[in-house]
C-alpha angles and dihedrals in degrees: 000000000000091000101042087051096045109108132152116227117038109082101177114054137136120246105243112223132195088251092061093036091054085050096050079058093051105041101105085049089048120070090206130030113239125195128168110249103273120234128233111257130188121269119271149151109278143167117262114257093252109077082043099058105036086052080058092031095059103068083049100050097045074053095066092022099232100129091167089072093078096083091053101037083061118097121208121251103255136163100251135158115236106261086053098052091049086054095052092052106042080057086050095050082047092052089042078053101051098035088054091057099060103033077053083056087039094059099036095050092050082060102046123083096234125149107281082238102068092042091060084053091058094045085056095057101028109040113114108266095260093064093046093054084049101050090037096078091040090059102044083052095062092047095052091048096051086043088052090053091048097048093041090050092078086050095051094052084049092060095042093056082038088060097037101057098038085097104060090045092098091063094063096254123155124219093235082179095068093062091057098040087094094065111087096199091056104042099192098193094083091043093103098046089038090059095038094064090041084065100048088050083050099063088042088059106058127159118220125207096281094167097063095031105041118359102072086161098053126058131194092263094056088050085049087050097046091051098051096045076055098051088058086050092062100045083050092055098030098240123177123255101246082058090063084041093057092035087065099045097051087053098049085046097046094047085048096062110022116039115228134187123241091251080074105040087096102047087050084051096057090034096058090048097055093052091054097048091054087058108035099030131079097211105022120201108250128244095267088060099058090045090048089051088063094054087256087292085143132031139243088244092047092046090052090050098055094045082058094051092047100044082047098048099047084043090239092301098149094138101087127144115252143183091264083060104058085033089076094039088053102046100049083056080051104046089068100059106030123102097201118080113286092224086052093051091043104059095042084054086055092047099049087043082055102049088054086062085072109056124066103213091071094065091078085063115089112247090245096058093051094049097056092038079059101052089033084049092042094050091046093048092055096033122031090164093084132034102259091226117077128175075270100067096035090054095052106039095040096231131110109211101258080058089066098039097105092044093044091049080046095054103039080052086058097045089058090045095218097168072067087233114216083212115088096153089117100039088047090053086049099050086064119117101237076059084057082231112280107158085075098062118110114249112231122215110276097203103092086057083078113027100075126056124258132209132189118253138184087251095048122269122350132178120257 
């Protein structure tokens, strides 16, 4: 051993003893490395840890077959006192501890049939550290490319409106979509394509004159009854608009294809509003409620019949575009040219699109058509300094202003109310106070809207 020991050129060294040497063999068994307190020795000239404790660490190591630890289990030779050196090598049995743990996971999870997922997870913990360092920067890479994507997606849709619309900047129109692209819940940039498609749906949807072809037992005056009875149910139960809307519209597609007597008018009525209730409204009234609200005149079981024949008979089709739809396309074009108050504009437009529920004759209108006759009808009535269609509202709605002549002269008609109409359901909704009372307002004459010649400026419409 004296030979073996015998090595110029480290001074300070510990005397290894078997005690220490049977600990170094059992360390992976042990939780905690023990050693005797080691005793001060005199200084000479020794050999360096390292060939000592590799001859001990070999059998171990074949033992847990990782034969790449031995680099790292190796101390340098160093010129150390012996506290010191004790101290060095107790961290060196933890980190042989701790080493052997995970290359032990390593080896038993490359065995194992495991989902290649989870073995990707344990790699991720129990790699050696060299590997970790290698795959970290791969991962956060990919992160940061897909986050790049995400954030860079917003911009993208900017620039595509942007370029779309470069060409009409010369009209005078303004891009009524940018305002709203910073709103994530909106998400303006599919708003053209979106209402594009709602127009194409809208010619495909057609109603035909059911009243004069199929019903023989209904006539124009009990549908007008039964709306405006209807209207009153909403306002009861606090139903959304585009409930009344759909409602409407169920009615008008169900008469146009089953023909139905008057002794059942009432019962489609309710029925339709339940279904769309159940399919606009949050909290939708049950079915009690809507048979309560016909003094029991028709039962739970017969309601429920009919809401099966009518689902049944329009094959589930209860997206469908409405007035109500283009309404809120149309008044946001509206609100940034128009002088008046927006809220004020607003709810005239939603008067005049309600007036035309009643009256059977616009349904032969497209939705769209009414819509803009009622903005077009609503900005004329509060500002008559100005012509109430710009480049703007031509560009969004899709009509020029001679388009909309036969609907606007309909529905001033209807304003003034010269048929002299018993129903008032909807004018008395709308001379409440929350309406700001605009089925009070006076309606001006809508002729000179169409007697003189109009041309496209840079600043909207202007007379010739």
């Amino acid at each position: 051993m004296d030979r073996e020991n015998a090595v110029i050129g480290v001074k300070d060294s510990v005397r290894v003893t078997r005690a220490m040497a049977r600990a170094l063999r059992e360390v992976s068994a042990s939780s905690r490395p023990c050693f005797k307190k080691q005793r001060k020795v005199e200084k000479r000239n020794r050999a360096a840890l390292t060939d000592v404790t590799n001859e001990y660490r070999k059998p171990q190591l074949n033992k847990c077959a990782v034969p790449s630890f031995q680099t790292r289990g190796g101390c340098k030779k160093r010129n150390t006192v012996g506290a010191s050196n004790v101290s060095m090598q107790v961290w060196s049995t933890q980190d042989v501890r701790t080493k052997s743990a995970k290359d032990l996971s390593v080896i038993s999870m490359v065995h194992s049939h495991e989902p290649v997922v989870a073995e990707r997870l344990e790699d991720r913990e129990l790699v050696p550290p060299s590997m970790s360092v290698m795959d970290g920067p791969q991962l956060s890479m990919q992160d940061s490319m897909q986050s790049d994507e995400l954030l860079s997606s917003p911009n993208k849709d900017i620039d595509m409106i942007s370029e779309k619309l470069k060409h009409s900047d010369g009209l005078g129109i303004v891009d009524i979509d940018s305002v709203e692209l910073k709103d994530p819940q909106v998400w303006s940039s599919y708003a053209p394509d979106i209402y594009n498609n709602i127009c194409v749906r809208e010619f495909e949807r057609r109603l035909t004159n059911y009243m004069g072809e199929l019903q023989k037992d209904i006539t124009p005056s009990m549908r007008a009854i039964l709306i405006d009875w209807l209207v009153e149910v909403s306002e009861e139960y606090k139903l959304v608009p585009d409930t009344l809307y759909l409602t409407v519209n169920l009615i008008d597609r169900f008469l146009s294809q089953s023909l139905i007597q008057k002794q059942g008018l009432q019962l489609l009525g309710v029925t339709c509003m339940l279904i769309a209730s159940k399919y606009e409204e949050i909290c939708a009234p049950r079915v009690e409620e809507f048979c309560f609200i016909t003094d029991n005149t028709y039962s739970k079981a017969e309601v429920l019949k009919m809401e099966s024949e009518v689902l049944n008979l329009l094959h589930f089709q209860l997206s469908v575009p409405t007035t109500k739809t283009f309404l809120r396309r149309f008044i946001l074009a509206a609100q940034y040219s128009c002088k008046v108050s927006y809220v004020e504009v607003e709810f005239l437009a939603n008067y005049l699109a309600e007036l035309t529920l009643v009256e059977y004759s616009f349904s032969q209108f497209r939705p769209s058509m009414i819509a803009a006759s009622a903005v077009l009808l609503a900005r004329w009535t509060l500002n008559q300094s100005e012509h109430p269609w710009n480049s703007t509202m031509e560009h969004y709605t899709n009509y020029k202003v001679s388009e909309l002549k036969t609907t606007v002269l309909a529905l001033a008609d209807l304003q003034l109310n010269t048929k002299g109409c018993p129903l008032n359901a909807i004018r008395e909704k709308y001379k409440q106070q929350k309406f700001m009372s605009v089925a009070n307002l006076s309606p001006k004459p809508v002729q000179t809207l169409f007697e003189a010649k109009y041309k496209v400026v840079n600043d909207g419409i202007s007379e010739d």
